[in-house]
LOBAGU-699585 format. One record per residue: x, y, z of N, C-alpha, C in turn; residue number from 1. Coordinates in nm, 2 decimals. Each point is the difference from the previous one (the first is absolute). Example, Ala and Ser with C-alpha at 12.3 -4.5 7.8 and 13.67 -1.06 7.14 Angstrom:
<atoms>
ATOM    n.px    n.py    n.pz   ca.px   ca.py   ca.pz    c.px    c.py    c.pz  num
ATOM    1.32   -0.57    0.78   -0.09    0.12    0.00    0.09    0.12    0.00    1
ATOM   -0.04    0.11   -0.07    0.09    0.11    0.00   -0.08    0.11    0.08    2
</atoms>
This chain:
<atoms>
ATOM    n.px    n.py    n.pz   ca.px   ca.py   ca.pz    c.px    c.py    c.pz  num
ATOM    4.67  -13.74  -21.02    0.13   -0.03    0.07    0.10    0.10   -0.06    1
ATOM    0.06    0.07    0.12    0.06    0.05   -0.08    0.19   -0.06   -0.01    2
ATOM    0.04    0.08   -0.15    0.13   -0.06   -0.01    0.13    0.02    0.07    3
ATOM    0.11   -0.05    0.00    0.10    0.03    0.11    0.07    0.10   -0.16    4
ATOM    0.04    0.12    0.05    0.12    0.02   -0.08    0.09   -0.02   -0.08    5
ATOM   -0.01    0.00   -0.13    0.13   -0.06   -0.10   -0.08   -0.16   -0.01    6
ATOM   -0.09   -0.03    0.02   -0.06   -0.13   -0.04   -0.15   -0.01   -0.06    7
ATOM   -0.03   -0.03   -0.12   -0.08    0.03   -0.09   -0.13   -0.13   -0.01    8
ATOM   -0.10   -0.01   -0.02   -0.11   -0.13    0.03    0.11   -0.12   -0.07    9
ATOM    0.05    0.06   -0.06    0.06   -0.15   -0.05    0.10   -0.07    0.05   10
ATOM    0.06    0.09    0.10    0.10   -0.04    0.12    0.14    0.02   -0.09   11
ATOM   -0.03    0.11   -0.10    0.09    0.09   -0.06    0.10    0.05    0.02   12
ATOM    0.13    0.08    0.04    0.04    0.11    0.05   -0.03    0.13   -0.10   13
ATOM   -0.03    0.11    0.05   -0.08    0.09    0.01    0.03    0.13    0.03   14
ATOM    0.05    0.07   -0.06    0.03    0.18    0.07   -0.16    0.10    0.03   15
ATOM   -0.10   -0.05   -0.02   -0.07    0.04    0.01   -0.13   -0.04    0.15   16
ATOM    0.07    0.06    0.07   -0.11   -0.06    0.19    0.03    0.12    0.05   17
ATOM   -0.09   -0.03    0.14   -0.07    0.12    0.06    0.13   -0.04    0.14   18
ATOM   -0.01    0.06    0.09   -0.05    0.16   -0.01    0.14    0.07   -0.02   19
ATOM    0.00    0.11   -0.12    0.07    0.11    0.01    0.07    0.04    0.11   20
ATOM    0.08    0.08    0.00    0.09    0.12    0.10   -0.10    0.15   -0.04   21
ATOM   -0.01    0.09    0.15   -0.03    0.07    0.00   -0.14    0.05   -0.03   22
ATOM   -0.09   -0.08    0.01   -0.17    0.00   -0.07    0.03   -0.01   -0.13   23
ATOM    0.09    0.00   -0.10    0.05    0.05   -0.13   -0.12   -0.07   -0.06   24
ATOM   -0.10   -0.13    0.01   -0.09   -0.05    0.00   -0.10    0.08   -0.06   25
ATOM   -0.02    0.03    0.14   -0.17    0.08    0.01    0.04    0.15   -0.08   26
ATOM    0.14    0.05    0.00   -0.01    0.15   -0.06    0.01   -0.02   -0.17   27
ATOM    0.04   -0.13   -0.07   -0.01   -0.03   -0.12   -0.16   -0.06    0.01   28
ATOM   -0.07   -0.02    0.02   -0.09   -0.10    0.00   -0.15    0.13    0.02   29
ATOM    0.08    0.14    0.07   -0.13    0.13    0.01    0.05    0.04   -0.15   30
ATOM    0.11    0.01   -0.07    0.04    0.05   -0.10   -0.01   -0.08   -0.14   31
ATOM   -0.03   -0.17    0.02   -0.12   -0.07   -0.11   -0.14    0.04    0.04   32
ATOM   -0.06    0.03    0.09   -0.09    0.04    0.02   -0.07    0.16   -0.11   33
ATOM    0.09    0.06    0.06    0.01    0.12   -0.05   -0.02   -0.02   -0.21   34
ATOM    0.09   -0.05   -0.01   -0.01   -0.04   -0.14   -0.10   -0.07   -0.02   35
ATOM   -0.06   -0.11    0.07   -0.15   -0.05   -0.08   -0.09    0.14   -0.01   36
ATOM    0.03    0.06    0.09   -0.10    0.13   -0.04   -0.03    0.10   -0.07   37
ATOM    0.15   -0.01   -0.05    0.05    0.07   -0.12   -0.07   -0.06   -0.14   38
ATOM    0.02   -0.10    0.02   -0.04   -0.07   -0.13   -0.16   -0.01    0.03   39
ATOM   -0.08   -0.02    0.11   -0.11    0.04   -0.02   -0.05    0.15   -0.04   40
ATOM    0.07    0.14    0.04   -0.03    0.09   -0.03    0.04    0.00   -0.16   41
ATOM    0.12   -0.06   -0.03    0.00    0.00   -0.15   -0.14   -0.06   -0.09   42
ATOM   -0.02   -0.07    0.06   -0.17   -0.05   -0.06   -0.10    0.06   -0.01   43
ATOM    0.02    0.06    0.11   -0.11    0.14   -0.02    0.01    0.06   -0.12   44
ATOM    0.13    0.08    0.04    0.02    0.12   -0.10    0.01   -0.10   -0.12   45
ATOM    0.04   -0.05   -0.03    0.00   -0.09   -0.18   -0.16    0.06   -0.02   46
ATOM   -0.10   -0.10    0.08   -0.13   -0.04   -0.03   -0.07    0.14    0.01   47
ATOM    0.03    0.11    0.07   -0.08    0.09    0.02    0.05    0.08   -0.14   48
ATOM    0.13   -0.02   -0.12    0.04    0.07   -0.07   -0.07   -0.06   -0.11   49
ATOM   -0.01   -0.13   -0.04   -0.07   -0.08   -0.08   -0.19    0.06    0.01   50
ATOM   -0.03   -0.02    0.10   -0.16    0.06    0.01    0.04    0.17   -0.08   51
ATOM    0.06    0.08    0.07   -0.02    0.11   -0.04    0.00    0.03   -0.15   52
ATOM    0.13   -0.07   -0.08    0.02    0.00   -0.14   -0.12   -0.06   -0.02   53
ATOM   -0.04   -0.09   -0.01   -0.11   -0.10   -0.08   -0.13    0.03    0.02   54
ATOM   -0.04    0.11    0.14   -0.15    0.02    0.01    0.01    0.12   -0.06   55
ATOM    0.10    0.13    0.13   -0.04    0.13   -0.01    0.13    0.09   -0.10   56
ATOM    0.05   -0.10   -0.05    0.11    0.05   -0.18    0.06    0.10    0.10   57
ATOM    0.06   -0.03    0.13    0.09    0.09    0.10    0.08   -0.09    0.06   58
ATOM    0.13   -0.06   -0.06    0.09   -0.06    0.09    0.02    0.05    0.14   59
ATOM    0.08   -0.03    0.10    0.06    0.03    0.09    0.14    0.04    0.01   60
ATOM    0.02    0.16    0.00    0.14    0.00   -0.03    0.04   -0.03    0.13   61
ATOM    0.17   -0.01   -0.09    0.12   -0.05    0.05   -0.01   -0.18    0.03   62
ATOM   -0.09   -0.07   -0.01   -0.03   -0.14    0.03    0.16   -0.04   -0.09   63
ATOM    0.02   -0.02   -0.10    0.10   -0.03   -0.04    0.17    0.04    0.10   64
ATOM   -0.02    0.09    0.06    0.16    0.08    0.08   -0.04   -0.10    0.09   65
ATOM   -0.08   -0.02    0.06   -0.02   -0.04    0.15   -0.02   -0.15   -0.04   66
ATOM   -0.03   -0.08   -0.05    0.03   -0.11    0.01    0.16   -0.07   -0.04   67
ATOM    0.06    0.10   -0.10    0.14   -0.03   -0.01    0.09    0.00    0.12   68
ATOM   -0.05    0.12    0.05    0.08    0.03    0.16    0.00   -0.15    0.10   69
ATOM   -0.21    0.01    0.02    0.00   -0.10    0.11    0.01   -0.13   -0.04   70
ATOM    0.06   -0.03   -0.13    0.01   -0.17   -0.04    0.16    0.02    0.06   71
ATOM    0.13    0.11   -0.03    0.10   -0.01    0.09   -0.05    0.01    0.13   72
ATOM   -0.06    0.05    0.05   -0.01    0.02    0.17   -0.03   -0.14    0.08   73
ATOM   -0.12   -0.05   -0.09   -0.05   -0.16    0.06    0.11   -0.09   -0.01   74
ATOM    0.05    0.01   -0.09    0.14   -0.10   -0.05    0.09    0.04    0.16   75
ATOM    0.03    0.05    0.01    0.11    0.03    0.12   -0.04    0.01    0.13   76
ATOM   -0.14    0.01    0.03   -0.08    0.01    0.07   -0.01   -0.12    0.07   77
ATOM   -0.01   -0.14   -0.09   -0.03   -0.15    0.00    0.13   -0.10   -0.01   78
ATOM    0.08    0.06   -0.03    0.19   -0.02   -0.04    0.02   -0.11    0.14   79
ATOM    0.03    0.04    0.13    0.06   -0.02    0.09   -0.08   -0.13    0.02   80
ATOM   -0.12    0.02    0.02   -0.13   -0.14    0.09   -0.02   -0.08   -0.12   81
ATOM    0.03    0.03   -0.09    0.01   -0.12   -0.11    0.11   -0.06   -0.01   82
ATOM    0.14    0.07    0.04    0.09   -0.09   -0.01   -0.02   -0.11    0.12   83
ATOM   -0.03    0.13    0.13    0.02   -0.12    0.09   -0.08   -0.10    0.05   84
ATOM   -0.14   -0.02   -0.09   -0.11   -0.12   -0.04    0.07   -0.09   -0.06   85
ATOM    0.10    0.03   -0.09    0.06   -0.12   -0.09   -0.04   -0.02   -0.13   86
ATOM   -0.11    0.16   -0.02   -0.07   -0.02   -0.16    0.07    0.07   -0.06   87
ATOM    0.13    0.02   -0.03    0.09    0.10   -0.09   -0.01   -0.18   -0.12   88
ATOM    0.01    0.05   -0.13    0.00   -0.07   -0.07    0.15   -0.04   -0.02   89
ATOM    0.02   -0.15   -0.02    0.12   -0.04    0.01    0.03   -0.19   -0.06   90
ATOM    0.11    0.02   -0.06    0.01   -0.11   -0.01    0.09   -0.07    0.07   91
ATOM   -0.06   -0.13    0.02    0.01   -0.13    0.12    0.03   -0.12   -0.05   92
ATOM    0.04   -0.03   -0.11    0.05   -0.10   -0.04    0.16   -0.04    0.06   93
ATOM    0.09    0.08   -0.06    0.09   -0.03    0.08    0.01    0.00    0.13   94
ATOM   -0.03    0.08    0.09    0.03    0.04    0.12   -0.13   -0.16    0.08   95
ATOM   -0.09   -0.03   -0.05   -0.03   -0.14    0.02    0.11   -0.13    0.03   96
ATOM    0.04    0.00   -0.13    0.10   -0.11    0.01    0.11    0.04    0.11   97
ATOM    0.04    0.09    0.02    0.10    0.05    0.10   -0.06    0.03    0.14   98
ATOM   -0.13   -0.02    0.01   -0.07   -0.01    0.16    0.02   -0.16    0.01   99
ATOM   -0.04   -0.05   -0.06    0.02   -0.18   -0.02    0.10   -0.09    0.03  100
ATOM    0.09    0.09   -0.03    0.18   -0.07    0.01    0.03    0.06    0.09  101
ATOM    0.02    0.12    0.02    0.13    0.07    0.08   -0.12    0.12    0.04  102
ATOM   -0.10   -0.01    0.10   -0.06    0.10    0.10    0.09    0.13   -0.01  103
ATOM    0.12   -0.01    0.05    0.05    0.11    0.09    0.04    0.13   -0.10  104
ATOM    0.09   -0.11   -0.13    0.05    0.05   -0.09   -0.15    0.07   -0.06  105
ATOM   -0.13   -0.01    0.01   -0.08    0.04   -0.06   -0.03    0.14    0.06  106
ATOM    0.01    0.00    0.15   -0.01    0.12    0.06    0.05    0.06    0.00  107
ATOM    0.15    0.01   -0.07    0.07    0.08   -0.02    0.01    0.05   -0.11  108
ATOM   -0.08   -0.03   -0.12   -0.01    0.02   -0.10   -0.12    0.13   -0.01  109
ATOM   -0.09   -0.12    0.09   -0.11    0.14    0.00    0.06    0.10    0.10  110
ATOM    0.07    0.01    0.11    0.07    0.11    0.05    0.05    0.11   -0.08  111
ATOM    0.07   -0.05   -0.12    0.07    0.05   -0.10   -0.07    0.11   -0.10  112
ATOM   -0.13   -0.10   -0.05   -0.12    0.12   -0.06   -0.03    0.07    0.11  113
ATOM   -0.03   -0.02    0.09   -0.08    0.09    0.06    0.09    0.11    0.04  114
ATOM    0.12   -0.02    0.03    0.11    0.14    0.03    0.01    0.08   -0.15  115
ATOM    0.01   -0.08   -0.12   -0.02    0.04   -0.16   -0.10    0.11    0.03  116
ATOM   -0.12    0.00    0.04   -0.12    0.02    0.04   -0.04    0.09    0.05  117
ATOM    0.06    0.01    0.13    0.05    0.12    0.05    0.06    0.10   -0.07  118
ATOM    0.15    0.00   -0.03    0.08    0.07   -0.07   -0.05    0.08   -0.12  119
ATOM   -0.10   -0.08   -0.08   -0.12    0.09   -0.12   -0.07    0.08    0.06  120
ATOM   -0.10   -0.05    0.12   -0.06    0.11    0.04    0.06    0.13    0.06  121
ATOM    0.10   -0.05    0.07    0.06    0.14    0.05    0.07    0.08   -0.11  122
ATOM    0.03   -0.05   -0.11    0.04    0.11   -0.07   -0.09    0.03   -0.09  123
ATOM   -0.13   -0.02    0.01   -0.16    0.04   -0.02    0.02    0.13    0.09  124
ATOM   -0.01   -0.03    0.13   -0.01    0.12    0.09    0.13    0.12   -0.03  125
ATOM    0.06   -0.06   -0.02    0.15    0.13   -0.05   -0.06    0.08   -0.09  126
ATOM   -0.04   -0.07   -0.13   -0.06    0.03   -0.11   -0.11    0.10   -0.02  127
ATOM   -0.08   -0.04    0.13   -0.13    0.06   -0.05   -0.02    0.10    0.09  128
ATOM    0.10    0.00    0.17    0.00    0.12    0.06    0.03    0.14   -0.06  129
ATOM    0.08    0.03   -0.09    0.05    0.10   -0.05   -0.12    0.09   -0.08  130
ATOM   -0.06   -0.11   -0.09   -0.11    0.01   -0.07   -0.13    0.08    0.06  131
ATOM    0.02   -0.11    0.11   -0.15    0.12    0.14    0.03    0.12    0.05  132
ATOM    0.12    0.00    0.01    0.06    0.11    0.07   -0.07    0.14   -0.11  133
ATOM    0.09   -0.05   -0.11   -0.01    0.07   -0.11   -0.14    0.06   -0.05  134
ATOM   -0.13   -0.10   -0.01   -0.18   -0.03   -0.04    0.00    0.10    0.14  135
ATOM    0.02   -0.01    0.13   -0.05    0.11    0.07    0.06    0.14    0.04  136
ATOM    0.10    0.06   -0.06    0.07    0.10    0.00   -0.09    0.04   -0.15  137
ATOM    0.00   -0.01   -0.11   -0.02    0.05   -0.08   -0.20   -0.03   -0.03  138
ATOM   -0.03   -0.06    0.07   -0.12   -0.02    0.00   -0.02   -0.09   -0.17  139
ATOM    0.06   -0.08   -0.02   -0.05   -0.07   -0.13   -0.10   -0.08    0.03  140
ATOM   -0.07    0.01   -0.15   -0.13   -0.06    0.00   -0.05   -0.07   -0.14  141
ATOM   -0.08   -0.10    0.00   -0.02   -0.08   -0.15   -0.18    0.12   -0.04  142
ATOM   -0.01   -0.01   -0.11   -0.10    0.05   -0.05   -0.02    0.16   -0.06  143
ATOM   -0.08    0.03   -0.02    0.00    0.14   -0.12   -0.02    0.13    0.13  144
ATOM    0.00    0.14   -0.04    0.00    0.13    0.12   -0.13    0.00   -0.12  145
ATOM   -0.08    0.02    0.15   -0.14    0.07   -0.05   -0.13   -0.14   -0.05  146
ATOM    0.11   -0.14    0.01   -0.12   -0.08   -0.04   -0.01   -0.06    0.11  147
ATOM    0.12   -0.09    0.09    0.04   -0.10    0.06    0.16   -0.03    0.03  148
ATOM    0.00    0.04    0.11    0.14   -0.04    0.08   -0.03   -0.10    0.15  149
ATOM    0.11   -0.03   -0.01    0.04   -0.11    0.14    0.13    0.01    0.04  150
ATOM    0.07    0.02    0.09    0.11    0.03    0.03    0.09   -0.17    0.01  151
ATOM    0.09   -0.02   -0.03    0.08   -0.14   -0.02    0.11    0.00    0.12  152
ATOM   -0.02    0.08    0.12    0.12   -0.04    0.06   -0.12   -0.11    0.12  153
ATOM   -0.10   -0.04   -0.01   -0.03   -0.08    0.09   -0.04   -0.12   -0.01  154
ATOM    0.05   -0.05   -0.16    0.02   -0.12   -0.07    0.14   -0.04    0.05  155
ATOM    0.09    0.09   -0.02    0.14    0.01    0.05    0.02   -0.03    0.12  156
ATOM   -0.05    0.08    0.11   -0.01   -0.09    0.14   -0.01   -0.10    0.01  157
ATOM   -0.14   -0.07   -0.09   -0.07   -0.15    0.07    0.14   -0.07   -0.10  158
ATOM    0.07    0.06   -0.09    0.08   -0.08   -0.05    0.13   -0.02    0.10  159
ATOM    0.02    0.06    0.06    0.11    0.03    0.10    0.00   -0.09    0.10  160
ATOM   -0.12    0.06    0.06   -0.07   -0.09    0.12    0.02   -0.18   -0.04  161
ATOM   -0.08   -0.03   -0.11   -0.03   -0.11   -0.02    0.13   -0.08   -0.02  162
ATOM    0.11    0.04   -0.07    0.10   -0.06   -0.01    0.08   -0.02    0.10  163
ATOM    0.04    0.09    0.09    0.02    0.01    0.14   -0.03   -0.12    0.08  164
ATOM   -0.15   -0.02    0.00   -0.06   -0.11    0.06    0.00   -0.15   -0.07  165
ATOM    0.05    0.05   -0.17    0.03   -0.15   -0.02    0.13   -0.04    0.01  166
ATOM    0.13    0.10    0.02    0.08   -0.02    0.01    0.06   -0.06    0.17  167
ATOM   -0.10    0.05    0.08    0.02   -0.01    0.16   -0.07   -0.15   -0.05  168
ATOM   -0.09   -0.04   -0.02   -0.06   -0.12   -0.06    0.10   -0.11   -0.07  169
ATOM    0.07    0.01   -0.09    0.11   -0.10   -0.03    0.09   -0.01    0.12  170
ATOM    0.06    0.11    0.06    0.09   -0.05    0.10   -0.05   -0.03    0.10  171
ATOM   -0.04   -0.06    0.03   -0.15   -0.07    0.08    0.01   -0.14    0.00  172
ATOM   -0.02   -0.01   -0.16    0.01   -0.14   -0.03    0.13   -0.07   -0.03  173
ATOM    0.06    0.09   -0.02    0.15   -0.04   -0.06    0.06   -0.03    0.14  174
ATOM   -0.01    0.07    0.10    0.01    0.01    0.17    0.02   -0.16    0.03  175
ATOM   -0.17   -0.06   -0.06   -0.08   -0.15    0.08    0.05   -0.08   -0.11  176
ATOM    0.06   -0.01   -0.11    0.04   -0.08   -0.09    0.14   -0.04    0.06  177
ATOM    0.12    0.13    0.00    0.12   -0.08    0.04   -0.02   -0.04    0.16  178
ATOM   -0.06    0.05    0.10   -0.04   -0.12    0.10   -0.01   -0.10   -0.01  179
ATOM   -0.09   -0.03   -0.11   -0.02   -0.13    0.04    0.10   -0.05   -0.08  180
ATOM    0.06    0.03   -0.14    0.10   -0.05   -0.05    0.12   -0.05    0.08  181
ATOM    0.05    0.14    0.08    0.07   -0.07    0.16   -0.03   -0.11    0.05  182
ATOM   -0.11   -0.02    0.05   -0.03   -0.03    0.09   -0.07   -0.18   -0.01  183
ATOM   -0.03    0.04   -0.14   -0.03   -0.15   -0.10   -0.14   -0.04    0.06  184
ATOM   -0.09    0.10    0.14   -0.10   -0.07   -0.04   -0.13    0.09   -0.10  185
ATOM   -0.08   -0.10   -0.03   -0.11    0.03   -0.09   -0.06    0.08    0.01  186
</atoms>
């Protein structure tokens, strides 16, 4: 069964229901995707570096650059479809008691973070555009000349990208929170 919007199995109010504006859905949801794959390819490379050291006394270089990179890349990668699943870690204590008494006043609360929400990510994206700009003009890169390099402006993108999409992501929800706050229903 599926749920009505802003209303949670418990007959909750809820910033977190389907469907999105703009597929924003399915284009966060190719881009958790993407990141479970990341972290399976990170399993690889871990395990195929662990075999090498331990059988044939031959790590796998650069394993250490490239997992630092892609643990930021998956993070940001997973940022947006996690928030808008409702699995961002949070506390719910208070904001319980204030769905209980006063609904509306609750939706406006969570309206509140979630514009907060917004406002961090996009100066994430201020932040970190300059940065890319910069990693692809000069070609910067993590790791040693002559042993192992990786170029870091494409950590910087997914970081760009991803916050972009969680920041389009908060105003989303912040959008369906003061509605209903207006609007007083559940």
């Amino acid at each position: 069964m599926e749920l009505e919007a802003g209303v949670d199995s418990a007959g909750k109010a809820d910033s977190y229901g389907r469907p999105q504006p703009f597929r924003l859905d399915q284009i966060t949801g190719v881009m958790n995707a993407l990141g479970t794959v990341g972290i399976f390819g990170l399993l690889v490379l871990i395990n195929v570096d662990i075999v090498g050291r331990s059988v044939f006394n031959s790590p796998l270089r650069g394993t250490t650059e490239l997992v630092s990179l892609a643990i930021v890349g998956i993070v940001f990668m997973q940022l947006p479809n996690t928030l808008w699943a409702g699995r961002f870690v949070r506390a719910e204590l208070l904001i319980d008691v204030v769905v209980a008494r006063a609904p509306r006043l609750a939706d406006a609360i969570q309206g509140l973070f979630h514009v907060i929400g917004a406002a961090i990510m996009a100066i994430v994206v201020m932040a970190v555009t300059p940065e890319l700009r910069s990693a692809w003009e000069i070609g910067d890169y993590v790791g040693s000349l002559g042993d192992f390099t990786a170029p870091t402006w494409p950590i910087r993108l997914i970081t760009v990208v991803g916050s972009a999409f969680t920041c389009l992501t908060y105003i989303c929800l912040a959008l369906a929170d003061f509605r209903r706050a207006l609007r007083g229903t559940p």
